[in-house]
PyMOL CGO cylinders between C-alpha atoms (Angstrom):
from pymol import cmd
from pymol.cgo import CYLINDER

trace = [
    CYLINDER, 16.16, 37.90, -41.80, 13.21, 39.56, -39.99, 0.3, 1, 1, 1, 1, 1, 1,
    CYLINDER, 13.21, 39.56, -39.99, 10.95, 37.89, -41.93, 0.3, 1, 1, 1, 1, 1, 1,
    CYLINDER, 10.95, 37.89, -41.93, 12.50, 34.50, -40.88, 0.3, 1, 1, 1, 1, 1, 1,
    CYLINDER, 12.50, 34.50, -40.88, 12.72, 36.00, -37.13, 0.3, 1, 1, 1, 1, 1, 1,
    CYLINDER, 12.72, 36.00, -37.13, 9.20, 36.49, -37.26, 0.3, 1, 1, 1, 1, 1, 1,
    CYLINDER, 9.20, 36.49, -37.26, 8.46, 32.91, -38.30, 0.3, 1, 1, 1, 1, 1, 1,
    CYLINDER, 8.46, 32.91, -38.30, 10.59, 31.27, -35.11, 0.3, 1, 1, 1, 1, 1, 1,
    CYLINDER, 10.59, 31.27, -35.11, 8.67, 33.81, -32.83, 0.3, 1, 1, 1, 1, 1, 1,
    CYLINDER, 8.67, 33.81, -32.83, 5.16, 32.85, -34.19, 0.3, 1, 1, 1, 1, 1, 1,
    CYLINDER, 5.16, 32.85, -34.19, 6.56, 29.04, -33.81, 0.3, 1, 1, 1, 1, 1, 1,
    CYLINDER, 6.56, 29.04, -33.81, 7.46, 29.54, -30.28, 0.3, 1, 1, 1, 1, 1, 1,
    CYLINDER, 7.46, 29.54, -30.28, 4.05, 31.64, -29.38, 0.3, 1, 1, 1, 1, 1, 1,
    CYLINDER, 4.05, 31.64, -29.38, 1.89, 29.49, -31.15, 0.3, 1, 1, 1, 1, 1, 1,
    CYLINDER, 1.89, 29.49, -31.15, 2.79, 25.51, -31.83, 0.3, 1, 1, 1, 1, 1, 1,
    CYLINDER, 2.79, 25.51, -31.83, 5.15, 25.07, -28.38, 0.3, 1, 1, 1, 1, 1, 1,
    CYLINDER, 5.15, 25.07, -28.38, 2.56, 25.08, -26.13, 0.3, 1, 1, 1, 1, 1, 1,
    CYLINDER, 2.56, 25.08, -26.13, -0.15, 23.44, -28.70, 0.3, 1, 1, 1, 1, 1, 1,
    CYLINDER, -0.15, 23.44, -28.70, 2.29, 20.83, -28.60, 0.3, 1, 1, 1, 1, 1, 1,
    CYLINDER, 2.29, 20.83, -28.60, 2.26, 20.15, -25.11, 0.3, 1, 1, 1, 1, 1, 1,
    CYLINDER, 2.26, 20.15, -25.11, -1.07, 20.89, -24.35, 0.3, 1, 1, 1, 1, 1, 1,
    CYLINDER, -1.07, 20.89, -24.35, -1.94, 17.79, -26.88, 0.3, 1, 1, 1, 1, 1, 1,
    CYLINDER, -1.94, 17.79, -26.88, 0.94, 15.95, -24.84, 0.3, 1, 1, 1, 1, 1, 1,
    CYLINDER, 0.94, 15.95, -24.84, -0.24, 16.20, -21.48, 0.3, 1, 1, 1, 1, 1, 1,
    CYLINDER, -0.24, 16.20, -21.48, -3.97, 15.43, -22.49, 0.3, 1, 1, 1, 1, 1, 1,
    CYLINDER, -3.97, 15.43, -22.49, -3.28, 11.77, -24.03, 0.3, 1, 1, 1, 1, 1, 1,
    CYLINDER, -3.28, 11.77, -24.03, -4.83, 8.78, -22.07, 0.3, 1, 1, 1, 1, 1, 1,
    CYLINDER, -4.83, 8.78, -22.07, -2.50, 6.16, -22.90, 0.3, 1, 1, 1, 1, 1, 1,
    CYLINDER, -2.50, 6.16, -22.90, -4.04, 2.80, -24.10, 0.3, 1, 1, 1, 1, 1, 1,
    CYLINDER, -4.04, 2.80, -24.10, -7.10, 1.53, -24.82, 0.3, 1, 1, 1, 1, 1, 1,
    CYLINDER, -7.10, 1.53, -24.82, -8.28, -0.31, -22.19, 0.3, 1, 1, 1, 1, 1, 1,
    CYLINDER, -8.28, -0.31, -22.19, -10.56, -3.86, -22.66, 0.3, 1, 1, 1, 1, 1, 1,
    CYLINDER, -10.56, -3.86, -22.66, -13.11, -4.04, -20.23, 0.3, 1, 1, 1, 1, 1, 1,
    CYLINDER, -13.11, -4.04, -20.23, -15.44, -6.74, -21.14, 0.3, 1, 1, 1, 1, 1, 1,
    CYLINDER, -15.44, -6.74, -21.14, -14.95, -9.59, -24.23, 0.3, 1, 1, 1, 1, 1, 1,
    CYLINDER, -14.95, -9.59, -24.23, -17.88, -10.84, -25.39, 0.3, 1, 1, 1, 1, 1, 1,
    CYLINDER, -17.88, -10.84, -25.39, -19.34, -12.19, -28.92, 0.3, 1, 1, 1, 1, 1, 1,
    CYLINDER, -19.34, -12.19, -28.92, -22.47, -10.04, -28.84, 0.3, 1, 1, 1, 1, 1, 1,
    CYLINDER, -22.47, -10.04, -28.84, -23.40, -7.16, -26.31, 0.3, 1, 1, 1, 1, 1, 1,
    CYLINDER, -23.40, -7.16, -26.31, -27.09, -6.38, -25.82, 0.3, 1, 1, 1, 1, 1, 1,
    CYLINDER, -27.09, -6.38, -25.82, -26.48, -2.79, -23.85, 0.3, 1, 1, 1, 1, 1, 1,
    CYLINDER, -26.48, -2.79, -23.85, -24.54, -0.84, -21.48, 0.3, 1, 1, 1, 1, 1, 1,
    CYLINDER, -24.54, -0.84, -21.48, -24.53, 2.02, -18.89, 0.3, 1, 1, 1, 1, 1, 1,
    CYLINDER, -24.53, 2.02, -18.89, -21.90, 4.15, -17.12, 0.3, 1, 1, 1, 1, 1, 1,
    CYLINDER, -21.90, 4.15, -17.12, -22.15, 6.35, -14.64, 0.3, 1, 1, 1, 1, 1, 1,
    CYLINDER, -22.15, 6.35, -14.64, -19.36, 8.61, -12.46, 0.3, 1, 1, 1, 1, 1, 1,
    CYLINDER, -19.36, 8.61, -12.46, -19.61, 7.32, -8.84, 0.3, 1, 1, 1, 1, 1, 1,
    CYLINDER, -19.61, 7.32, -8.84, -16.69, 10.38, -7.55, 0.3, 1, 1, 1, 1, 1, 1,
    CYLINDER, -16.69, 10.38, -7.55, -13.70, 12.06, -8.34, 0.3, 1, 1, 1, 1, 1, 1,
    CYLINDER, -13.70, 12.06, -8.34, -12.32, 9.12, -9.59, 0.3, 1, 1, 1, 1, 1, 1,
    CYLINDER, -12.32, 9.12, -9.59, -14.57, 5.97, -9.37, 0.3, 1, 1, 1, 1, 1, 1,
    CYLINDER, -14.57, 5.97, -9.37, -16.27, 4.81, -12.67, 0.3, 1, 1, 1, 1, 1, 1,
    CYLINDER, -16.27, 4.81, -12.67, -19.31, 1.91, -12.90, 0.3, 1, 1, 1, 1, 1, 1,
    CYLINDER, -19.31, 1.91, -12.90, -20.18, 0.29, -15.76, 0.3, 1, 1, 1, 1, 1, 1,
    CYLINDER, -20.18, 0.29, -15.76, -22.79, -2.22, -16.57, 0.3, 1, 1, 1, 1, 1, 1,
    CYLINDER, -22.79, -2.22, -16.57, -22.55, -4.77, -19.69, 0.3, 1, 1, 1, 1, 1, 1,
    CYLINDER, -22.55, -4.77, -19.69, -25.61, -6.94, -21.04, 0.3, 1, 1, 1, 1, 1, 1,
    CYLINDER, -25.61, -6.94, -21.04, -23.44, -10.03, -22.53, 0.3, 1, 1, 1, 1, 1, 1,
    CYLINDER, -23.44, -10.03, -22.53, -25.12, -12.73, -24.34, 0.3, 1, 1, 1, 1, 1, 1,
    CYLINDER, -25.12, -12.73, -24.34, -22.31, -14.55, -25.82, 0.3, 1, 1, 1, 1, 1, 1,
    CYLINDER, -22.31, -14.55, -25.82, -23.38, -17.67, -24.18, 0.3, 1, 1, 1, 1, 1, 1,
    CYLINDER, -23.38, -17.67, -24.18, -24.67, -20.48, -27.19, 0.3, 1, 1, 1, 1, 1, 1,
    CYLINDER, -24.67, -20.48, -27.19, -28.05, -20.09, -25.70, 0.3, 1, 1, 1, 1, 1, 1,
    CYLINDER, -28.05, -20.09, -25.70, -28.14, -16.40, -25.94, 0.3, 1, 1, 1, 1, 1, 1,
    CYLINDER, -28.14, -16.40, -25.94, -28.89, -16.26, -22.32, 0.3, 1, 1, 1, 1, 1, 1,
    CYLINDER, -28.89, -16.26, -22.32, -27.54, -12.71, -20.78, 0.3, 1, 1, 1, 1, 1, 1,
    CYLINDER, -27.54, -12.71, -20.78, -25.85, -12.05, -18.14, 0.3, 1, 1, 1, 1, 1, 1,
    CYLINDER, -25.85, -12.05, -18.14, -25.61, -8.77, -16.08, 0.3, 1, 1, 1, 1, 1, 1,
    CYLINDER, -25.61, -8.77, -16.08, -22.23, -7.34, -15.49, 0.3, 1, 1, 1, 1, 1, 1,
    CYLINDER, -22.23, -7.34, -15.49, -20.66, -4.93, -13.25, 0.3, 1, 1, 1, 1, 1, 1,
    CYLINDER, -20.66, -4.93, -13.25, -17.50, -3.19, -13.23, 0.3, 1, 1, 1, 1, 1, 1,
    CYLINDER, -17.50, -3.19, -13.23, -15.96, -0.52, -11.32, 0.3, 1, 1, 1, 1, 1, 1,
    CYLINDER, -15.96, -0.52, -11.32, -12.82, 1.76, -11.79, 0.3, 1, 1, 1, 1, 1, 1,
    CYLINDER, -12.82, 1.76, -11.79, -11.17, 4.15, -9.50, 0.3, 1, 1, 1, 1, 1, 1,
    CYLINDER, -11.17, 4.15, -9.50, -8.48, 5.41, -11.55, 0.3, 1, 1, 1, 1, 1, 1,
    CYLINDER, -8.48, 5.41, -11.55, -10.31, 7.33, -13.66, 0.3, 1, 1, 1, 1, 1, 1,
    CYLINDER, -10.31, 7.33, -13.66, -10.97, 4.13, -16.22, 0.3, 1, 1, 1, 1, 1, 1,
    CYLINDER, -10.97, 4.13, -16.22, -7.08, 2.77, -16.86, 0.3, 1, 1, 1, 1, 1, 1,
    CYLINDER, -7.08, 2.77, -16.86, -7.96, -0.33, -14.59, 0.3, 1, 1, 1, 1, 1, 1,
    CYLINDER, -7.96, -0.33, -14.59, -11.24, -2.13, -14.23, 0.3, 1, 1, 1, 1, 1, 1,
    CYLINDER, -11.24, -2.13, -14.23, -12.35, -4.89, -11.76, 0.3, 1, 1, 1, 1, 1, 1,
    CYLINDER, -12.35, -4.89, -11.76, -15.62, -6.88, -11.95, 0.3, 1, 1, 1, 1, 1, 1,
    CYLINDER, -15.62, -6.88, -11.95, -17.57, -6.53, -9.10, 0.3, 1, 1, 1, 1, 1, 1,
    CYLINDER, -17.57, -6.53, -9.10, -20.67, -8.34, -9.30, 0.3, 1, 1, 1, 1, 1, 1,
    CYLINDER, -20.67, -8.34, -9.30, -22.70, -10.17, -12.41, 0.3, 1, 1, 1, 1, 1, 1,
    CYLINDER, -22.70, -10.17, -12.41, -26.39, -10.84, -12.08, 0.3, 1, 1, 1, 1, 1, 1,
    CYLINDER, -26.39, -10.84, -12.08, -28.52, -13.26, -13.43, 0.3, 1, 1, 1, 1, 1, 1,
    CYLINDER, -28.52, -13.26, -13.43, -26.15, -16.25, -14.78, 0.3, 1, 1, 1, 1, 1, 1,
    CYLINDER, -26.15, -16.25, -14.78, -26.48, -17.93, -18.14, 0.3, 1, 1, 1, 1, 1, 1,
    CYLINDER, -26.48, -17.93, -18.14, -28.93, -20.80, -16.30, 0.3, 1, 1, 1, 1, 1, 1,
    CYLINDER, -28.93, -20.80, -16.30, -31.31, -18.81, -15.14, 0.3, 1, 1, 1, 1, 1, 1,
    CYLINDER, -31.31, -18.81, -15.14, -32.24, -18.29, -18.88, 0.3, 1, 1, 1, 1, 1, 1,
    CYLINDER, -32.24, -18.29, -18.88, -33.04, -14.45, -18.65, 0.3, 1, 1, 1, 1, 1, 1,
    CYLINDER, -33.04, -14.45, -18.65, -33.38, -12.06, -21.60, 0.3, 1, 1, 1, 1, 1, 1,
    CYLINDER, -33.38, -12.06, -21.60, -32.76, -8.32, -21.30, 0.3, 1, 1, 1, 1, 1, 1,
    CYLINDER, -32.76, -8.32, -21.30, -33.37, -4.89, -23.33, 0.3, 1, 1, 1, 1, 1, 1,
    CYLINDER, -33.37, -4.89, -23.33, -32.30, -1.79, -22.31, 0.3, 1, 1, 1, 1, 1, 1,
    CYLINDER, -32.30, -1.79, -22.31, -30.06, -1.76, -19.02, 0.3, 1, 1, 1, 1, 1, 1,
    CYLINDER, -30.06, -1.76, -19.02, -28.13, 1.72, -17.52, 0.3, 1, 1, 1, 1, 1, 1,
    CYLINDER, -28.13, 1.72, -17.52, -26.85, 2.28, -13.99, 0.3, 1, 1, 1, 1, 1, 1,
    CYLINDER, -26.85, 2.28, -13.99, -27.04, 4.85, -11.39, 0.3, 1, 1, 1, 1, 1, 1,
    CYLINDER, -27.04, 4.85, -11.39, -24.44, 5.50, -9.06, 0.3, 1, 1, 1, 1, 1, 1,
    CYLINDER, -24.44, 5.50, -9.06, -25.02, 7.43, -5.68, 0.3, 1, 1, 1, 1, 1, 1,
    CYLINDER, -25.02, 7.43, -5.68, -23.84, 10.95, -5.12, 0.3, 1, 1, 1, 1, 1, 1,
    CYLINDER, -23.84, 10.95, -5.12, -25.57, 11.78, -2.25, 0.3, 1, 1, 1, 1, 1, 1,
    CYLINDER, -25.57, 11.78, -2.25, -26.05, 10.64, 1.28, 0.3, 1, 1, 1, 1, 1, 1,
    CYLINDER, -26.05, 10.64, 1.28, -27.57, 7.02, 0.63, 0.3, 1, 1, 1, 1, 1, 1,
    CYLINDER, -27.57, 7.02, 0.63, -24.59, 5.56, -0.85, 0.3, 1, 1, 1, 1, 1, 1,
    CYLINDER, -24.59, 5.56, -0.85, -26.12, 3.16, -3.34, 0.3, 1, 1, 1, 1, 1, 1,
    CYLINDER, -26.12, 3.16, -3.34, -25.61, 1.99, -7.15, 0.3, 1, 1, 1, 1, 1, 1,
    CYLINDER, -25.61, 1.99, -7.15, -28.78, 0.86, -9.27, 0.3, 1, 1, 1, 1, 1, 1,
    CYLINDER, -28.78, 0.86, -9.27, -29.08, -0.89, -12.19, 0.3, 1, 1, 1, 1, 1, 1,
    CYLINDER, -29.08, -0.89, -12.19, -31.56, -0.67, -14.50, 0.3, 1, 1, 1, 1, 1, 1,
    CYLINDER, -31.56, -0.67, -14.50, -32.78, -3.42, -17.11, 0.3, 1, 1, 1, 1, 1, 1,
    CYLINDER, -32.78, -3.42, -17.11, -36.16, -4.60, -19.01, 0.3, 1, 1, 1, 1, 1, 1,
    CYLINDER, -36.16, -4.60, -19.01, -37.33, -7.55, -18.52, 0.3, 1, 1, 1, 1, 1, 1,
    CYLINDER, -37.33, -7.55, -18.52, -40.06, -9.27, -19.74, 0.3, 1, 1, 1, 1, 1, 1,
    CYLINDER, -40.06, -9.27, -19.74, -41.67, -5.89, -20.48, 0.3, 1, 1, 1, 1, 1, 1,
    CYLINDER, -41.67, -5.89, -20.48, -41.41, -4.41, -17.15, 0.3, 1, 1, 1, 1, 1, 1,
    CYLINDER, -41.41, -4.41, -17.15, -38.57, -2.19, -15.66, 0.3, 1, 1, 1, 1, 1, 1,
    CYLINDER, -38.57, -2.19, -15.66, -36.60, -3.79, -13.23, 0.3, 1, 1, 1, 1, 1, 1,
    CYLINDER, -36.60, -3.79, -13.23, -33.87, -2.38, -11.15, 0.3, 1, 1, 1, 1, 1, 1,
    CYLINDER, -33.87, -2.38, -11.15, -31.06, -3.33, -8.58, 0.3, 1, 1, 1, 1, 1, 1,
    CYLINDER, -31.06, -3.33, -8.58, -30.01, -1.91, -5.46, 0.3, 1, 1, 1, 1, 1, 1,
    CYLINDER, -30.01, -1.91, -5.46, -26.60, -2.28, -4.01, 0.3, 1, 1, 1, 1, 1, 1,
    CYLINDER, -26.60, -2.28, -4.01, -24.60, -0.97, -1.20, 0.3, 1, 1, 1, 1, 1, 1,
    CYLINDER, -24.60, -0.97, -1.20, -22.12, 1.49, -2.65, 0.3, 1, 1, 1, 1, 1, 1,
    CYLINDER, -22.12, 1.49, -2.65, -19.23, -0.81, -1.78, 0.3, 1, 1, 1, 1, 1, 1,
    CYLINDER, -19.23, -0.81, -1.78, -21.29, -4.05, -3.42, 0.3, 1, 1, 1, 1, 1, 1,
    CYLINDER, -21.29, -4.05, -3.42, -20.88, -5.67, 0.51, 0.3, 1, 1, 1, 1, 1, 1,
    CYLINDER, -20.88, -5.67, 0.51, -23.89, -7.40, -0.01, 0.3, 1, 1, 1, 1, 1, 1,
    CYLINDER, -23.89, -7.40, -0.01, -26.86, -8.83, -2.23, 0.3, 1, 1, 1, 1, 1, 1,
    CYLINDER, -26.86, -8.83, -2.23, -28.73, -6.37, -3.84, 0.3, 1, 1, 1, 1, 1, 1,
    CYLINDER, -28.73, -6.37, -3.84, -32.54, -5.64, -4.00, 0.3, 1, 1, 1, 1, 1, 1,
    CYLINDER, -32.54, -5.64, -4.00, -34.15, -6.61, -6.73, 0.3, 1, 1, 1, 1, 1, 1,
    CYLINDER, -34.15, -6.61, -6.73, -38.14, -5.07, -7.47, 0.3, 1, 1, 1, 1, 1, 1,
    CYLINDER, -38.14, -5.07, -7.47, -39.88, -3.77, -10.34, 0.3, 1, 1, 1, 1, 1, 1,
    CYLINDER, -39.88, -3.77, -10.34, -40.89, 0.11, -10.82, 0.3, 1, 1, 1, 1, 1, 1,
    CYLINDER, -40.89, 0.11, -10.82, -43.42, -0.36, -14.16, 0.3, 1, 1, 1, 1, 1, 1,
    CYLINDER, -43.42, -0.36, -14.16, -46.47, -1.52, -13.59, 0.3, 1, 1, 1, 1, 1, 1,
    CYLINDER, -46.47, -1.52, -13.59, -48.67, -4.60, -14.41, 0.3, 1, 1, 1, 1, 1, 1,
    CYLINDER, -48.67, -4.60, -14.41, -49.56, -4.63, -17.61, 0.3, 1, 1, 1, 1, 1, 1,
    CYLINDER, -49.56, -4.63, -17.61, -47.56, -2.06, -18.95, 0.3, 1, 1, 1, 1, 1, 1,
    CYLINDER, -47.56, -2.06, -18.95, -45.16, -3.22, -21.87, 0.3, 1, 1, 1, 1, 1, 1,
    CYLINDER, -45.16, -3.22, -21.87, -42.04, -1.15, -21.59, 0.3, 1, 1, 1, 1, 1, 1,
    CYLINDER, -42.04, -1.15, -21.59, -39.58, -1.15, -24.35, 0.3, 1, 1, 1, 1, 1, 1,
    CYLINDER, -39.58, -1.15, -24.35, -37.48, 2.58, -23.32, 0.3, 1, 1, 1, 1, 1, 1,
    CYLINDER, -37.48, 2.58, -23.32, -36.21, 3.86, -20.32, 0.3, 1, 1, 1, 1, 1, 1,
    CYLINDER, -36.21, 3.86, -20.32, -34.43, 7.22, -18.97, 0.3, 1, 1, 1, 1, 1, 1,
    CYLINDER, -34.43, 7.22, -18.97, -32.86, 7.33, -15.16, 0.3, 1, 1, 1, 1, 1, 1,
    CYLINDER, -32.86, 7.33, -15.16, -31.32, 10.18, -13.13, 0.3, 1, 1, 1, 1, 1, 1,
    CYLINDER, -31.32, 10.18, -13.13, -30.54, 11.58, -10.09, 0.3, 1, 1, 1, 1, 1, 1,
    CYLINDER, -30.54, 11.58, -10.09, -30.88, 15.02, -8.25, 0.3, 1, 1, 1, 1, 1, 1,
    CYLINDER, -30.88, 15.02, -8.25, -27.72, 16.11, -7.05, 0.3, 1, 1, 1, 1, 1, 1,
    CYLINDER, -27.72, 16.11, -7.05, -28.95, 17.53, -3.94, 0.3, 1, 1, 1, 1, 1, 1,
    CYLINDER, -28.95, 17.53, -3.94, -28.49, 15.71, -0.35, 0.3, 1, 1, 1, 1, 1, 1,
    CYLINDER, -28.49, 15.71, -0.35, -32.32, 13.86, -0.04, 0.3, 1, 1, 1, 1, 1, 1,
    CYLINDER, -32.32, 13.86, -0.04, -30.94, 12.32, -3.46, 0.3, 1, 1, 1, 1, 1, 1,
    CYLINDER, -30.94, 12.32, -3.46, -34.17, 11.33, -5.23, 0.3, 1, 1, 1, 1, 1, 1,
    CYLINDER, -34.17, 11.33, -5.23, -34.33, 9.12, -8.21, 0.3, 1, 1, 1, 1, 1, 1,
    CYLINDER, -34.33, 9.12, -8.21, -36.33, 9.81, -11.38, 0.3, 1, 1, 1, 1, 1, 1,
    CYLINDER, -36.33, 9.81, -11.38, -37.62, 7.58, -14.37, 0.3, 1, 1, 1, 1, 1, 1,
    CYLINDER, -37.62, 7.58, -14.37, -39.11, 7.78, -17.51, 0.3, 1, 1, 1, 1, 1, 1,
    CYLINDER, -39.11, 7.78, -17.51, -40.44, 5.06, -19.59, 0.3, 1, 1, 1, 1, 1, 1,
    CYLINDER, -40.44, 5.06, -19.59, -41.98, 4.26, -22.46, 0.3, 1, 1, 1, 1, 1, 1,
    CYLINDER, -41.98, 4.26, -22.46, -44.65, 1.67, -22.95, 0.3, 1, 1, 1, 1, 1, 1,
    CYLINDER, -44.65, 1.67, -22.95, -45.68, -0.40, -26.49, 0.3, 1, 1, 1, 1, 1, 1,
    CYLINDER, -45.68, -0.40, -26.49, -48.80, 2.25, -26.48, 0.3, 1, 1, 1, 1, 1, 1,
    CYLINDER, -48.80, 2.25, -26.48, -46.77, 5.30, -26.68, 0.3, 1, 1, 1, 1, 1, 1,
    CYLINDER, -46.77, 5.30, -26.68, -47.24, 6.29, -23.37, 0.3, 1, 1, 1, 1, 1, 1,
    CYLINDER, -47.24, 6.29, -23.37, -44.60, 8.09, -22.14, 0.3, 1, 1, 1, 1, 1, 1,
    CYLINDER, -44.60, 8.09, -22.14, -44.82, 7.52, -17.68, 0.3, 1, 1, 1, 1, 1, 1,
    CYLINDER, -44.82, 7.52, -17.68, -42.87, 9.28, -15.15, 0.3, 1, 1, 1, 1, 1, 1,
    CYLINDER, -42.87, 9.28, -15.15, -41.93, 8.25, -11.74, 0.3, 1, 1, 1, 1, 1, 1,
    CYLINDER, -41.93, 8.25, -11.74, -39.64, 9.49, -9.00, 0.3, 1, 1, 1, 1, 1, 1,
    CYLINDER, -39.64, 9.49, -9.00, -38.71, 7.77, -5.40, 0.3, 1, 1, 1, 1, 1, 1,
    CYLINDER, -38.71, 7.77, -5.40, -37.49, 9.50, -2.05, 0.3, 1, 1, 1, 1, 1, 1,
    CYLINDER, -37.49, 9.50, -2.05, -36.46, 7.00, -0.57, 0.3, 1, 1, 1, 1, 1, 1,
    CYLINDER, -36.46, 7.00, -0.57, -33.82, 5.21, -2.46, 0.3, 1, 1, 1, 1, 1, 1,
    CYLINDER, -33.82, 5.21, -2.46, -36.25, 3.18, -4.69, 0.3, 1, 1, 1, 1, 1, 1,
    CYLINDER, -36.25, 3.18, -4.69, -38.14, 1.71, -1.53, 0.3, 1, 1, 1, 1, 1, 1,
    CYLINDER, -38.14, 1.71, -1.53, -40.60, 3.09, -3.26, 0.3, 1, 1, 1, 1, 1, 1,
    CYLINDER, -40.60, 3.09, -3.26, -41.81, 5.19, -6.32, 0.3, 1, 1, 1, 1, 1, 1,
    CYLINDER, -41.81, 5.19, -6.32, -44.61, 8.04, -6.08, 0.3, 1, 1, 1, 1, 1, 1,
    CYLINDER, -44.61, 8.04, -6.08, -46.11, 10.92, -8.14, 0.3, 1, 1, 1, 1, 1, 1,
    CYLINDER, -46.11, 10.92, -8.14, -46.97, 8.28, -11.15, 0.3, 1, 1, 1, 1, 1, 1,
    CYLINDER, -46.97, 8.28, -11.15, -47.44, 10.73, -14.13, 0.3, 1, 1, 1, 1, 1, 1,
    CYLINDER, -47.44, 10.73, -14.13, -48.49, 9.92, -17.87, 0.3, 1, 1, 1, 1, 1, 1,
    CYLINDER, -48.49, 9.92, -17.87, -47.08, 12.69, -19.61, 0.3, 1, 1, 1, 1, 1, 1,
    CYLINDER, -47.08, 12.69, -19.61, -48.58, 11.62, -22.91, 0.3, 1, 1, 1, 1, 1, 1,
    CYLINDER, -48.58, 11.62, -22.91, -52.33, 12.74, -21.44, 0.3, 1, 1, 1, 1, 1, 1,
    CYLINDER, -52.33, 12.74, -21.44, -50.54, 15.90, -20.40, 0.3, 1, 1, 1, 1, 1, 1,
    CYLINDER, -50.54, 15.90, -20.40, -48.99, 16.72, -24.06, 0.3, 1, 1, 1, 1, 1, 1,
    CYLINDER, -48.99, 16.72, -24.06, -50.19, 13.59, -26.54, 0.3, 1, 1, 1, 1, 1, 1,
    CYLINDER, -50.19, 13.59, -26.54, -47.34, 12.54, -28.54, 0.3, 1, 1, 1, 1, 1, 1,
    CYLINDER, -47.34, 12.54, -28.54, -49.42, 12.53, -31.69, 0.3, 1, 1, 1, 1, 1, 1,
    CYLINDER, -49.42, 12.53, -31.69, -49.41, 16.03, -31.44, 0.3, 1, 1, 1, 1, 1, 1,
    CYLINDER, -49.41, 16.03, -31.44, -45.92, 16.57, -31.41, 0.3, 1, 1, 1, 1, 1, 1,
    CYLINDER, -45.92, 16.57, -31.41, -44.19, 16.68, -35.21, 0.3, 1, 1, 1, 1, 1, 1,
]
cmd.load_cgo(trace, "trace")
């Protein structure tokens, strides 16, 4: 009888509140975002406390033309609404690589990032998507990118910073002040440390 007594006790102490730990951290459903026949790429990025952004590269059209698009959440993911889509299937683009960047500081923007045509390309849009975006480029002529990396201080000037890679193994970084109006302190890192040197 003890033995059995110190079973149900172990039970209670133990699996009880396992149990409803697991309960109370289940998300529900799966939730369908996007439906396409073939998906180049995609990004995320956590806007706030609750507001998600996600970017899709879809080139399910018979052409395989893509299409940029958007969609944000501000339940924490269970809903999704598209917001914008760039570049429609007649405008016969092709794209590599895309992410997005969502604002935490005091400029309230979203970027997306893309390759095209072997150069890095981004979009700028008002946080709220109330207007047209900006559209430049941030590589420069004649370099062939094929990979990127983007991020963002966290700190109130909120600068942005690249990396990319070009089709010579050069390995560039960049960084803007000013909410990509520009982008300064051009660096190849690969004459700083030569990636042949590294195993």
């Amino acid at each position: 009888k003890c033995y059995n007594l110190i079973l149900a006790v172990l039970f209670v102490l133990f699996l009880v509140p396992q149990l409803a730990l697991a309960e109370s951290q289940m998300w529900g459903n799966d939730v369908l975002v996007h439906q396409a026949s073939h998906i180049y790429g995609f990004g995320m990025d956590q806007a706030d406390k609750d507001t998600l952004l996600l970017v899709v590269s879809d080139s399910s059209t018979t052409s395989l033309r893509d299409t940029l698009y958007i969609y944000r959440s501000t339940n924490n993911g269970q809903t999704w609404n598209r917001v914008d889509s760039l570049f429609s299937a007649s405008d016969n683009e092709r794209f590599g690589k895309i992410d997005i960047v969502a604002a935490k500081g005091n400029s309230n923007f979203v970027f997306v990032f893309w390759i095209y045509n072997k150069q890095l390309c981004y979009a700028r849009y008002p946080y709220d998507f109330s207007s047209a975006p900006v559209l430049d480029t941030i590589s420069d002529a004649g370099e062939n990118v094929v990979d990127f990396a983007v991020c963002q201080n966290l700190f109130q000037d909120y600068y942005l910073f690249v990396a990319y890679q070009t089709d010579h193994d050069s390995v560039i970084f960049k960084r803007s002040l000013n909410q990509a109006d520009t982008w300064t302190d051009r660096k190849n890192l690969t004459e700083i440390t030569p990636i042949t040197s590294q195993p």
